[in-house]
N, C-alpha and C positions, 0 to 999 in steps of 0.2 A: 454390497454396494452397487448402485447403477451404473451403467455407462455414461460415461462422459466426467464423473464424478472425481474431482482431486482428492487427495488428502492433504488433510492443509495441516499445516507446520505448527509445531507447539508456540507460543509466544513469552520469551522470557523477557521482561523490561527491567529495565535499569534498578537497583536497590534505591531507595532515595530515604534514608534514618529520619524520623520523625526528631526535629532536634529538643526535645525533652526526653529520649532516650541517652543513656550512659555508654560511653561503650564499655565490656565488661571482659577483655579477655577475648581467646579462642578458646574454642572445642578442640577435644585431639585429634578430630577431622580435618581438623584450619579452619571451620569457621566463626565467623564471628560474632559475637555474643555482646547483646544488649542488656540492659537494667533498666525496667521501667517502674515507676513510682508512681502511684496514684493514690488521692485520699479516697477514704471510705467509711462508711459508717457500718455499724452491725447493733441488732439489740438485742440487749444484754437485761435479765433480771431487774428490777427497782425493788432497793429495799428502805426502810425506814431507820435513821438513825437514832439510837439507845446510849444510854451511858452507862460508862463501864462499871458495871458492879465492885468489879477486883480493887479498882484506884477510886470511885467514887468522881468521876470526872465532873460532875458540876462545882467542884470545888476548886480545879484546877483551872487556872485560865489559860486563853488558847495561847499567849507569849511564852506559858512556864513548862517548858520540859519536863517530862519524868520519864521512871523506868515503869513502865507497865508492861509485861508480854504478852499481856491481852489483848490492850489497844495500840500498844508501840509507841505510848506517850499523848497520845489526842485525847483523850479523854473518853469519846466515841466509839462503839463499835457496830457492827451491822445488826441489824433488829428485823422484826418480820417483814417481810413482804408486802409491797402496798397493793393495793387492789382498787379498781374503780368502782364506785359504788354505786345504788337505784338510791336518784336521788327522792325518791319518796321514803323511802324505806329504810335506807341506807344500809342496804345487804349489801353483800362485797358480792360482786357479778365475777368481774375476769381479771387477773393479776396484770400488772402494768410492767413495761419495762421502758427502760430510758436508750436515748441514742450513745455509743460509744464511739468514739471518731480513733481511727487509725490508718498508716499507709499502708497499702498493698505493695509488695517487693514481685515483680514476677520476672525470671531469667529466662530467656528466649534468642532464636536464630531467627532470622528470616530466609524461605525459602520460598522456590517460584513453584504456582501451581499447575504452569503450561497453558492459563488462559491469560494472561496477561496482570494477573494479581499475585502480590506478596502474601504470604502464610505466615504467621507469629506460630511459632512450633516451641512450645515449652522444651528446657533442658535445666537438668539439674547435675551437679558435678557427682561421679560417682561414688561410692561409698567403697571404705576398706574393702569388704569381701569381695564387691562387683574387683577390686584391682587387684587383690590376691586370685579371684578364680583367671580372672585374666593371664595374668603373669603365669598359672599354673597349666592353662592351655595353650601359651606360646611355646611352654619350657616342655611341653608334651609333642608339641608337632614338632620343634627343635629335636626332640630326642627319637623319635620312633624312628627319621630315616639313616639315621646316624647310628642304632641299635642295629635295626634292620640289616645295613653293612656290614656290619661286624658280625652278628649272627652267619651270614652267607659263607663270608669269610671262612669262618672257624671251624665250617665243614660238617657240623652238626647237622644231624635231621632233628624234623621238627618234633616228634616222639619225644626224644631224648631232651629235650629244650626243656618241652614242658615236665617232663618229669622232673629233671635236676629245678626247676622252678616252685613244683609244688611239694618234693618230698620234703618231708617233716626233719624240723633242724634237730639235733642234738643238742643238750645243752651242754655248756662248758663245767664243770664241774666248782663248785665254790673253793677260792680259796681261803683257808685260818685267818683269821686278824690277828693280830698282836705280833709276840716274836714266835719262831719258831723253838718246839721242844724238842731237847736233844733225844734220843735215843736211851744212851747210857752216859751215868753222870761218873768221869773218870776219876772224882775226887772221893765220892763215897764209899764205905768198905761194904762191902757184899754180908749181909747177914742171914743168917740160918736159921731158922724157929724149929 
């Protein structure tokens, strides 16, 4: 840096929620969590619609119900692909798709970026394992200083620690199911061959 030169101070401004924002909760940080909804479109495939071979749907009209599990009662099902054609010709040039309209859901925090502007920071809630390995690395730092004590304790060297840790277990031996057999049955007579 030159002389004379400040360092000038990050700039945090105020949160101000766009009010078509949700509020959505907090984070397990405390902060605070928005829901924003916006329409969208995307495209998707055009296809041509065909009648159902299985129920013969031009016979059906569109008020009368049936059981078809092909069309699921329309009559209708999806047929080839439409294409746009040369209109000289009428080759099929390039396959056509239609608009599909849907909201976008997106979960997010606002945080400051130290220039004077808000940051949409995606977050999503996390998942069983992300909170099982969690829980599995708190019960681990919980336990190692609390082991640790106790090991010191108990006056063991560390040789011996790990020995008794990795020597190979014995197993217990099985025991009989059922009832047990006696020995000698005191009601029988002893026979001799």
């Amino acid at each position: 840096m030159a002389r004379g030169m400040t360092r000038i101070e990050k700039l945090h401004g105020p949160v101000v929620p766009d009010p078509n924002w949700e509020r959505a909760g907090t984070t397990p940080e405390g902060r605070q969590l928005y829901i924003e909804r916006t329409p969208r479109t995307r495209a998707v495939p055009d296809y041509e619609d065909a009648i159902c071979d299985a129920c013969e749907g031009s016979k059906k009209t569109k008020d009368m119900k049936h059981d078809c599990p092909k069309c699921d009662g329309k009559g209708m099902i999806q047929g080839k692909r439409r294409y746009a054609k040369n209109p000289l010709t009428g080759e099929p040039l390039y396959p056509k798709n239609k608009a599909e309209h849907y909201v976008h859901e997106r979960m997010f925090f606002i945080d400051s970026d130290g220039q004077g502007n808000q940051v949409k920071i995606d977050w999503s809630p996390p998942t069983p394992e992300q909170i099982r390995a969690d829980l599995h690395a708190r019960a681990v730092a919980d336990m190692i200083p609390r082991l640790a004590g106790a090991l010191v304790d108990s006056g063991l060297d560390m040789d011996e620690i790990v020995d008794r840790l990795t020597a190979p277990k014995v197993p217990e031996p099985k025991k009989a199911k059922g009832k047990p057999v006696p020995d000698a049955n005191p009601d029988a007579e002893s026979v001799e061959l």
